[in-house]
C-alpha positions as CSV (number, residue, x, y, z in Angstrom):
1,X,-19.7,47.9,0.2
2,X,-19.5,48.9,-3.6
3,X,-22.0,49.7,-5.8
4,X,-20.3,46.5,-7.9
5,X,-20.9,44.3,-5.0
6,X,-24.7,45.7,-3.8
7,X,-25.4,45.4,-8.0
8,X,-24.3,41.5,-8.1
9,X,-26.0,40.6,-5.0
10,X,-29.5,42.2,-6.3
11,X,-29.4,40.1,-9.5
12,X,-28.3,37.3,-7.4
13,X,-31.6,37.7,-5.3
14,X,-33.2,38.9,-8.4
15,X,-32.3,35.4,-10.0
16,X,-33.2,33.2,-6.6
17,X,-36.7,34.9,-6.4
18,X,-37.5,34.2,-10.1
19,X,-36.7,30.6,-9.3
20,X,-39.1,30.4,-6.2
21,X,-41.6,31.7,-8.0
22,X,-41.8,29.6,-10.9
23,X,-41.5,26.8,-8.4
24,X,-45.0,28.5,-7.0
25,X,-46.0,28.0,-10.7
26,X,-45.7,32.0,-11.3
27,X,-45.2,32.8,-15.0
28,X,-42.8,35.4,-15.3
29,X,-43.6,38.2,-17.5
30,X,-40.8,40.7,-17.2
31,X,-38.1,41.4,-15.2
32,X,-36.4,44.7,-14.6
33,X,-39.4,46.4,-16.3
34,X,-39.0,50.4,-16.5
35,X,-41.1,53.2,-16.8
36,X,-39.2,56.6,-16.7
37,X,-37.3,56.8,-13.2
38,X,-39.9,53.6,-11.8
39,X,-38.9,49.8,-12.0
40,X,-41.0,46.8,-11.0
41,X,-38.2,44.1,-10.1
42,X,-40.5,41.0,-11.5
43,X,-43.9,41.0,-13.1
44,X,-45.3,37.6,-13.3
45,X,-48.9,36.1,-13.6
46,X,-49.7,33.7,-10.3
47,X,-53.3,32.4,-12.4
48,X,-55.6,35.1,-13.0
49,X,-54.1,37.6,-10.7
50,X,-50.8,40.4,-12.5
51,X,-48.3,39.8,-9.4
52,X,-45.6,43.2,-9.3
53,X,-43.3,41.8,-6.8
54,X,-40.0,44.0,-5.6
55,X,-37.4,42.3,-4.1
56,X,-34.8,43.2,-1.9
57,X,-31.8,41.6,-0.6
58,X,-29.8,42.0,2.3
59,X,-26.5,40.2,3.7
60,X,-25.4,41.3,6.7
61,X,-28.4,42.4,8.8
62,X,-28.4,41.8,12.7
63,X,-32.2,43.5,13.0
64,X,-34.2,44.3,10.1
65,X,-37.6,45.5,10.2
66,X,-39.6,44.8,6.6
67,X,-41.4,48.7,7.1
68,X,-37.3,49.6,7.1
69,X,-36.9,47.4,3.8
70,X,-39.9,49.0,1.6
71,X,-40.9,52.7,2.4
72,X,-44.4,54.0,1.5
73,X,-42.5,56.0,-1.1
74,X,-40.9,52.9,-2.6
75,X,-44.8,51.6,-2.6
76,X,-46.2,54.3,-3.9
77,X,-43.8,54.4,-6.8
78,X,-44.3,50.5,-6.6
79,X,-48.1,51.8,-7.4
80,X,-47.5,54.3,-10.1
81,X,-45.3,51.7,-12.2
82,X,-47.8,48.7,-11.6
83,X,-50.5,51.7,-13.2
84,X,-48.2,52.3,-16.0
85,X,-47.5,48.8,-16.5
86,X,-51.3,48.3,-16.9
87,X,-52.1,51.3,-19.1
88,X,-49.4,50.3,-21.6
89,X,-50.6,46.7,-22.1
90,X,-54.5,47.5,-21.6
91,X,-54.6,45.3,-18.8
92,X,-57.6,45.0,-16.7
93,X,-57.7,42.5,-14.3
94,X,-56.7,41.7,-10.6
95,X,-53.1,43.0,-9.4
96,X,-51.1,42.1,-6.2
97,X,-48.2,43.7,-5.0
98,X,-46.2,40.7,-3.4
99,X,-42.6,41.5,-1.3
100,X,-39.5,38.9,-1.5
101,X,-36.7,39.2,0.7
102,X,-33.6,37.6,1.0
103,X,-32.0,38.6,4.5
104,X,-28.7,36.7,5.6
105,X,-29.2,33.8,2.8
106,X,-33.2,33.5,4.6
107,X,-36.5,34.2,2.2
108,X,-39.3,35.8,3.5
109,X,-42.2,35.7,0.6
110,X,-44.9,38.0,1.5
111,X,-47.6,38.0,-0.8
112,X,-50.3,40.6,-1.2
113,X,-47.9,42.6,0.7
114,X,-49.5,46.4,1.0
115,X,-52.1,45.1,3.1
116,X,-49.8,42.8,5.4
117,X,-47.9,44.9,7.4
């Protein structure tokens, strides 16, 4: 599989999970939003609470386990943007970290997902 092909299926997921969240009346904020080496995939505002959602998408996967999808590293650098994020626009308030997966064309939405699995 080519970087070319893993590139347009992430903005294809990308692009499905910023539907599904506006459908969940999200407001999207940013997409694709960088700090040095760190990304946040999505930031979006789900009412009072800054959502930092990473998404992840997978086509051909017989067994996978979410812990195999998102390592504590990726959180932790999950983390450090989201801190970033919040130091450069002065923000304040409540935070989540939600997951979205895409595995063989299925979505699995996990919200608030450092503390679900």
């Amino acid at each position: 599989m080519g970087k070319t092909y893993r590139k347009t299926l992430g903005d294809k997921g990308e692009e499905m999970a910023v539907l599904f969240l506006k459908k969940l009346g999200y407001e999207i904020i940013e997409l694709n939003w960088r700090y040095k080496k760190l990304e946040v995939d999505i930031i979006a505002l789900d009412q009072q609470d800054l959502v930092f959602v990473e998404v992840k998408v997978r086509s051909n996967a017989s067994h996978v386990l979410i812990s195999d999808l998102i390592s504590e590293h990726q959180q932790e650098n999950l983390a450090r943007a989201a801190e970033s994020y919040m130091m450069e626009k002065g923000y304040e308030g409540q935070i989540r970290f939600d997951f979205l997966f895409y595995i063989n064309n299925k979505l699995h939405y996990m919200k608030d997902a450092f503390w679900n699995y």
